[in-house]
C-alpha positions in Angstrom: -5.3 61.9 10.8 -5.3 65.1 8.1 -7.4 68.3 9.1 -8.5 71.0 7.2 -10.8 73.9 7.6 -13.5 74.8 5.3 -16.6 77.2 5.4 -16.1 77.0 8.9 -15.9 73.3 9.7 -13.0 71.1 10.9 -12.7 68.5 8.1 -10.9 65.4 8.9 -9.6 62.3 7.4 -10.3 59.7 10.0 -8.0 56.9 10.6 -8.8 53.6 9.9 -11.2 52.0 12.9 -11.6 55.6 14.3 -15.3 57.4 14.4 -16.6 60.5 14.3 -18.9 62.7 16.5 -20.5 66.4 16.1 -22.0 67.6 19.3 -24.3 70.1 17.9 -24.7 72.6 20.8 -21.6 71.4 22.6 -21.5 75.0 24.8 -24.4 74.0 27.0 -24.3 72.1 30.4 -24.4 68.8 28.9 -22.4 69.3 25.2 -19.1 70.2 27.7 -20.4 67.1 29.9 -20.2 64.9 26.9 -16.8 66.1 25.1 -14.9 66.3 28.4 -15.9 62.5 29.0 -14.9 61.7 24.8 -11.7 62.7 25.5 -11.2 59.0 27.5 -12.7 57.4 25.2 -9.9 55.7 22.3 -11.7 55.6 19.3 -13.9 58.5 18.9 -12.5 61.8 17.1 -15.0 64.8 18.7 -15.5 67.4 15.5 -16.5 71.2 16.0 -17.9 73.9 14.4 -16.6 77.4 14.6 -18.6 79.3 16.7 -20.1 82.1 14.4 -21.5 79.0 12.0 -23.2 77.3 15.3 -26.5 78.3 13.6 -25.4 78.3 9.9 -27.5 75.3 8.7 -25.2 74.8 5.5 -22.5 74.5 8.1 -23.7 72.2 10.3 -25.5 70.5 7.5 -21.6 70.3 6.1 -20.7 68.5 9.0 -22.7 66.4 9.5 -22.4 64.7 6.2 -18.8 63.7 7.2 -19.4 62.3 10.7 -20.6 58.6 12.2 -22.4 60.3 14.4 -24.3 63.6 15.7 -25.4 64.4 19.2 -27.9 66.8 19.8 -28.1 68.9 22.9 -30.2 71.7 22.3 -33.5 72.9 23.1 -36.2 70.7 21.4 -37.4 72.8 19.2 -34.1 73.1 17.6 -33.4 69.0 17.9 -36.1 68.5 15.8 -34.6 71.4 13.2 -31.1 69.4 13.0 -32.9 65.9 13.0 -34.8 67.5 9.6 -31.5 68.8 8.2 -29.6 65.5 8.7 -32.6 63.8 7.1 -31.8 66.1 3.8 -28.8 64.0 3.4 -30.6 60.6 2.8 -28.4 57.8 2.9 -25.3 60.1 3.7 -27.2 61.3 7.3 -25.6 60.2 10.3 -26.6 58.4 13.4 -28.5 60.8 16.2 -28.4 60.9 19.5 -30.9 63.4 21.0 -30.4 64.4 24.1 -33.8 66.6 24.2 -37.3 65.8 25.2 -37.9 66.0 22.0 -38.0 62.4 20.7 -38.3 60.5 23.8 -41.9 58.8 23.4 -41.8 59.4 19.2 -42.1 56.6 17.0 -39.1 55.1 15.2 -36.8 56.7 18.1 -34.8 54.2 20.5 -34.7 54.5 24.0 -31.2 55.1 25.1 -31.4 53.1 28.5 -29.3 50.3 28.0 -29.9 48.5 31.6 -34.0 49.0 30.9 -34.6 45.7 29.5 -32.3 42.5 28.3 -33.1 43.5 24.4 -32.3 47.4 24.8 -28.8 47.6 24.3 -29.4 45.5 20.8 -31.7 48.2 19.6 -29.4 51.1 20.8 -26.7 49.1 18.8 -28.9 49.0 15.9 -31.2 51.8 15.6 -30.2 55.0 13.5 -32.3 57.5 16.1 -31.3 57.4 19.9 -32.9 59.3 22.3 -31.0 59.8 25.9 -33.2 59.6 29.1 -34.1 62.4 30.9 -32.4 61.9 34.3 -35.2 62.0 37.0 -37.1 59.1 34.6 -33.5 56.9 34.8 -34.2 56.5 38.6 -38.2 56.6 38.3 -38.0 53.5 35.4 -35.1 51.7 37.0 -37.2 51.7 40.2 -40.5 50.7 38.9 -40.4 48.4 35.3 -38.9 45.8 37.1 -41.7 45.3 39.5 -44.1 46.2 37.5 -43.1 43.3 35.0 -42.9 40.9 37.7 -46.0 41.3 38.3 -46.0 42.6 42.0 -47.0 46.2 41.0 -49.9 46.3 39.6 -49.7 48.4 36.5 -53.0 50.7 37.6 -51.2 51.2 40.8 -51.5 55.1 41.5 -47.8 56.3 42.0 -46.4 59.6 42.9 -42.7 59.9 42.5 -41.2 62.8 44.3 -36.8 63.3 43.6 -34.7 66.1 43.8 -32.2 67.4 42.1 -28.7 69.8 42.4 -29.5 73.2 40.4 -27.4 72.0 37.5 -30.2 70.3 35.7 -32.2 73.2 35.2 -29.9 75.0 32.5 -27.8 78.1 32.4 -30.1 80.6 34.0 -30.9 78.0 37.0 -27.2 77.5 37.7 -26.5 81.4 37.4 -29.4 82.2 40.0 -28.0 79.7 42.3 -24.4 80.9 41.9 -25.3 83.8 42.4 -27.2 83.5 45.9 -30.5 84.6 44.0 -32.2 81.3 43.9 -34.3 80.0 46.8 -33.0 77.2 49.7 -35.1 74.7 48.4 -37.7 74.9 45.7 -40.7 72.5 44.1 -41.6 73.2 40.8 -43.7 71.2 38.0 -46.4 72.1 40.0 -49.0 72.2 37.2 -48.4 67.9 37.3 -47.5 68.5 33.7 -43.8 68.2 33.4 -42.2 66.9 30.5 -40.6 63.7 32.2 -44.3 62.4 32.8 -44.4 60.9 29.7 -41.7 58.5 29.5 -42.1 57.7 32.6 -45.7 56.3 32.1 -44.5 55.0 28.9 -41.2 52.8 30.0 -42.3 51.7 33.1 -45.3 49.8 31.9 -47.7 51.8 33.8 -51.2 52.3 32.6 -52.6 54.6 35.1 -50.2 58.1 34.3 -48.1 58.4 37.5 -47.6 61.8 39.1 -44.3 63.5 39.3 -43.2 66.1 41.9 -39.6 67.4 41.1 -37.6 69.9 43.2 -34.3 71.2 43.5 -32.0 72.1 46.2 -28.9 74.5 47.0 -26.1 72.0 45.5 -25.1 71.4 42.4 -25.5 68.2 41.1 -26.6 64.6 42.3 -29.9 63.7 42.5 -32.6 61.4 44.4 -35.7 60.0 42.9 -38.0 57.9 45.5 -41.2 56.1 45.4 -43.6 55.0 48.0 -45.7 52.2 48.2 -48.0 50.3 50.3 -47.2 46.7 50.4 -50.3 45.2 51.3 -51.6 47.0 47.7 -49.1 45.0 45.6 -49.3 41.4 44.3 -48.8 38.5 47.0 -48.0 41.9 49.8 -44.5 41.3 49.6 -41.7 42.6 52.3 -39.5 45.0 51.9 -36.7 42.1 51.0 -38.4 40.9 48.2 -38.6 44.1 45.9 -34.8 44.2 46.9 -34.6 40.8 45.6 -36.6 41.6 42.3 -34.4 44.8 41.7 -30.9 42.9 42.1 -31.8 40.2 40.0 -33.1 42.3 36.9 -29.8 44.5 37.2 -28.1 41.2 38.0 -23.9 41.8 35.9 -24.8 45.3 35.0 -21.3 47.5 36.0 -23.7 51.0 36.4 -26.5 49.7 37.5 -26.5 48.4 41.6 -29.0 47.4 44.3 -27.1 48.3 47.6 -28.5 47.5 51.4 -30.5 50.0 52.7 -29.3 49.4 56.1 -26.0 50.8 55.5 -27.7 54.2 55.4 -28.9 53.8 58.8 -31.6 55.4 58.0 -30.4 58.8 55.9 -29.5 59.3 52.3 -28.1 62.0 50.5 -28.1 63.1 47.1 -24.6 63.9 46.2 -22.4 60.8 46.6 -22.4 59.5 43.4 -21.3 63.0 41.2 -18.7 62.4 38.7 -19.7 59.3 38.1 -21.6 57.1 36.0 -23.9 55.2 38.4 -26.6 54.6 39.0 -27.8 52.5 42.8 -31.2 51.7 43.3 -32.3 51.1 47.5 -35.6 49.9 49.1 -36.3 51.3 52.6 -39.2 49.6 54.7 -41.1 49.2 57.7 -42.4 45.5 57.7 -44.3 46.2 60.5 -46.3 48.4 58.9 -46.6 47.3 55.9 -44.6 50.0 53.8 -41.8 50.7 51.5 -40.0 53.6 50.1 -37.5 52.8 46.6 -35.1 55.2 46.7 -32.1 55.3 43.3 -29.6 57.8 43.5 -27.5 59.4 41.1 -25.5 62.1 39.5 -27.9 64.2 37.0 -24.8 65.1 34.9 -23.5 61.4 35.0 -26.0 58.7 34.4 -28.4 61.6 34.2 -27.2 63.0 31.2 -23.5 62.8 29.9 -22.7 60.1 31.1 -25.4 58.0 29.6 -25.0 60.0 26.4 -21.3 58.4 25.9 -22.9 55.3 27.5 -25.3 55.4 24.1 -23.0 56.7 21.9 -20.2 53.7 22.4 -23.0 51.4 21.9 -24.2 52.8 18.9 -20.6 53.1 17.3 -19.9 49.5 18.2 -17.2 50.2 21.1 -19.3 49.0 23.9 -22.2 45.9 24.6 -23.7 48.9 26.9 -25.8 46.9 29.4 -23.0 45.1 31.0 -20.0 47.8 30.2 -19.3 50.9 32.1 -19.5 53.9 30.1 
């Protein structure tokens, strides 16, 4: 492999079978996330930018005419800047992988959730615009399509998802505040019911009735729990407790990320950090037969399957180094 610099970009002749990626805003939370987990990955060459030409749009523009590949973790204001400079170069552009808000529900974008349905890895693999899942929706959809497909949630059923999350998801000034003993024990937030997860929640679970989502965040720094509860005697055929647990297993039936583990292990208690620094993703069904209730529970890490690890899930799908569904990132 031959490197060379030019107007501030790392050119470089890739070898043969090798591909390319430019993490366009690569200092953030989830940028690091991603190029720290690249560097296990055989295969994939990581390019940069020198700082000072971050925002130089000839630069990046530059770049990103010599690369397979281009994730984007910025703000989405400025995803949708970088997706219309890429565009410039027509048949030249590069693939996109946006981890943003910004394309998540938009037309002619992917949905970069491998283990969502049987056919989603195929259109990750073939589709030139990916867009990665926001983490709290990965539990909320992994918990609720399923069933809802089945048939035994009825797709006008009111749900309320409530998760929490470690301080880590909520950007640089979150994580300072917390760091830095000026952020609260325990917060909810979102409370205006309008928080920019709702909508690919309501749109990949197959709800028609828009769900409502109550987020908080706690005093640790990643992991994550997103739960659901639901009244069995509402859902089709009032099934037990055992039979969601049943549903969920089979749909994620061979899938190395995603799991259904026994609830009774727990004994009752779950916490939110047991999964950091990995990629998974496990999926539980509490439930009191007796009364007639049940409370899905997933767990995982925000900055794993929540974010950077789902983003290398994607991107090895994409570039051909992975089937995705039934492949561990």
């Amino acid at each position: 492999m031959v490197r060379r610099r030019r107007s501030g970009v790392e050119t470089v002749t890739k070898a043969a079978g090798s591909a390319s990626v430019f993490i366009d805003g690569e200092a953030g939370t989830t940028g690091l996330g991603i190029r720290d987990r690249l560097r296990d990955v055989p295969g994939i060459t990581v390019r940069s930018i020198d700082n000072d030409k971050r925002k130089d749009p000839a630069a990046r523009k530059e770049l990103m005419a010599q690369v397979d590949a281009v994730v984007l973790c910025l703000p989405d204001d400025a995803a949708k800047e970088s997706v219309a400079l890429a565009a410039e170069l027509g048949d030249a552009a590069p693939r996109i992988l946006d981890a943003s808000t910004a394309h998540r529900v938009a037309p002619g974008w992917v949905y970069g959730f491998p283990e969502m349905a049987p056919e989603q890895a195929a259109a990750i693999a073939a589709s030139r615009h990916v867009t990665n899942p926001g983490c709290y929706p990965t539990g909320a959809i992994a918990l609720l399509k399923p069933l809802v497909e089945a048939g035994v949630l009825p797709a006008d059923y009111p749900i309320a998802v409530h998760a929490v999350s470690g301080y880590s998801g909520g950007g640089k000034s979150m994580i300072e505040d917390y760091e830095a003993h000026r952020a609260p024990a325990f917060e909810l937030y979102g409370l205006t019911l309008e928080h920019k997860h709702v909508p690919e929640i309501h749109n990949y679970t197959g709800l028609v009735r828009r769900p409502i989502f109550i987020p908080s965040v706690g005093t640790f720094r990643q992991g994550m729990l997103v739960t659901v509860a639901l009244h069995l005697d509402l859902l089709a055929g009032a099934p037990k407790p055992g039979d969601l647990e049943a549903l969920l297993a089979a749909y994620f039936q061979g899938s190395d990320l995603v799991s259904v583990q026994p609830a009774a292990d727990l004994k009752g208690r779950i916490e939110p950090e047991a999964l950091n620094d990995t990629d998974r993703l496990e999926l539980r069904v509490f439930g009191n037969e007796a009364r007639g209730q049940a409370l899905l529970v997933a767990r995982l890490d925000n900055l794993g399957k929540g974010a950077s690890g789902a983003a290398v899930q994607n991107l090895k799908v994409m570039l051909g180094l992975s089937k995705g569904a039934r492949a561990a990132a």
